[in-house]
N, C-alpha and C positions, 0 to 999 in steps of 0.2 A: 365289084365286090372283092376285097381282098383275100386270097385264103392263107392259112396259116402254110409254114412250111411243111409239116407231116400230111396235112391235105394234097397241098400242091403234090408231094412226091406220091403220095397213094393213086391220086388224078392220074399224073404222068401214068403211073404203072400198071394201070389201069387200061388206059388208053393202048399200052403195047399189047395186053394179052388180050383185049377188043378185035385187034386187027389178026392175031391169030385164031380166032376162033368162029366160026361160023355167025354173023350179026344177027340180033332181032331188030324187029322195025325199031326199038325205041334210041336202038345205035348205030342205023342206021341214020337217024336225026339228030346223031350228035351225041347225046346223053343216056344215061341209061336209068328211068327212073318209071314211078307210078303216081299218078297223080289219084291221092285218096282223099275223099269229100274235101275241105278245105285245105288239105296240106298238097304240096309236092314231096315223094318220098325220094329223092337220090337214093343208089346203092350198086356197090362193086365189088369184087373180089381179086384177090392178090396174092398171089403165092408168097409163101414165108420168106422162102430164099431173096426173094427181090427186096428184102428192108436190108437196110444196112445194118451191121450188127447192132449200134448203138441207139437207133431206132425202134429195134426189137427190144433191144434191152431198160431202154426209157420207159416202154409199154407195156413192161413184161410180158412179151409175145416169146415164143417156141419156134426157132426158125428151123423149119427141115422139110426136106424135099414130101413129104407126104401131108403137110398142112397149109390151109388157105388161112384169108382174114378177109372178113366181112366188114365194110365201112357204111353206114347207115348215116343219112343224113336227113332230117325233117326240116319242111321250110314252110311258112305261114306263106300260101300262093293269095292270100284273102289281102294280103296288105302289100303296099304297094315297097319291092326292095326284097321282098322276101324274107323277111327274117328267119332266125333261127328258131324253132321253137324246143322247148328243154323238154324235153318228152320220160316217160318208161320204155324202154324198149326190152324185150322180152323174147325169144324163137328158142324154135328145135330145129331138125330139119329129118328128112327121113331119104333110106337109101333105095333101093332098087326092091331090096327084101323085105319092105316096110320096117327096117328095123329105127327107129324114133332117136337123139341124140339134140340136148339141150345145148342151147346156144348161152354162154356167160358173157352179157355184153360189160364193156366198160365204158360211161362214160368219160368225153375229154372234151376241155370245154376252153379254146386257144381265141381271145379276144372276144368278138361276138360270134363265133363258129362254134356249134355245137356237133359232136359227132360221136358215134355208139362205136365200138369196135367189138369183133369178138374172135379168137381165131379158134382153129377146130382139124381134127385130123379126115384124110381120107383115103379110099382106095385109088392106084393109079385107071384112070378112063372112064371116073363114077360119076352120074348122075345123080344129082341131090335136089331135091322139093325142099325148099326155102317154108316156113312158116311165122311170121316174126307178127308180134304183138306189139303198137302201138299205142300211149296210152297216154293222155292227158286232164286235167280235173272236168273237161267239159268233152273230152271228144276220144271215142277208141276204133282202130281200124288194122285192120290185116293185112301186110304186105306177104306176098307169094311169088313165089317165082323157084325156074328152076338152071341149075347151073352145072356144068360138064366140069369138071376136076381132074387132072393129071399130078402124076409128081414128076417135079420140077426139075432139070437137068442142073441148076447151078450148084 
């Protein structure tokens, strides 16, 4: 599978802040994903600082040491190749105080790669519950999860 180059570098950057942060089994195995009824759902986080200015600015992202960026990816696991499949994606996510905060995804659609982005501010050492809505004309599902946030030294 080819990926586009804003993929590949979100991947890479991906991959470093993995190896710093305590693993779950699913990256432990490599990837970090949920497989919901017929899809596989890819998804990562990446601190702002780590896009290159022109990157962020391509994508109108907010680069600063106190905001992350969520990269969502859906894939048809029913067919054989995995496609992409062009979905609604939709979340909040909420903090430690139950306080709730909507996620504005964007999507970007680079060859046959579909991918949701949405970036969003946090406290330094914060724990966030992931809530993100899937949605397609035949099929809807909930990705969850949750994820540790710092801000970022660069």
């Amino acid at each position: 599978m080819n990926f586009p180059k804003f993929s590949t570098y979100l991947l890479a950057l991906a991959a470093v802040l993995f190896l710093s942060a305590k693993p779950t089994l699913a990256q432990e195995q490599g990837a970090r994903f949920q497989r919901l009824g017929g899809w596989e759902v890819h998804f990562n986080t990446v601190a702002t600082t780590f896009l290159e200015p022109s990157i962020a600015a391509q994508y109108n992202i907010r680069r600063s040491s106190a905001r992350s960026l969520l990269n969502i990816a859906v894939l048809d696991a029913t067919v054989a190749g995995k496609p992409a499949v062009d979905a609604e994606v939709t979340g909040s996510f909420l903090n430690v105080l139950g306080q709730r905060r909507t996620l504005n995804f964007t999507r970007v659609q680079e060859g046959e790669a579909i991918y949701f982005i949405a970036d969003f501010g946090h406290d330094d050492d914060e724990n966030l519950r992931f809530f993100i809505d899937i949605e397609t004309e035949n099929s809807s599902q909930e990705l969850r999860f949750n994820d540790q946030f710092y801000h970022s030294i660069n």
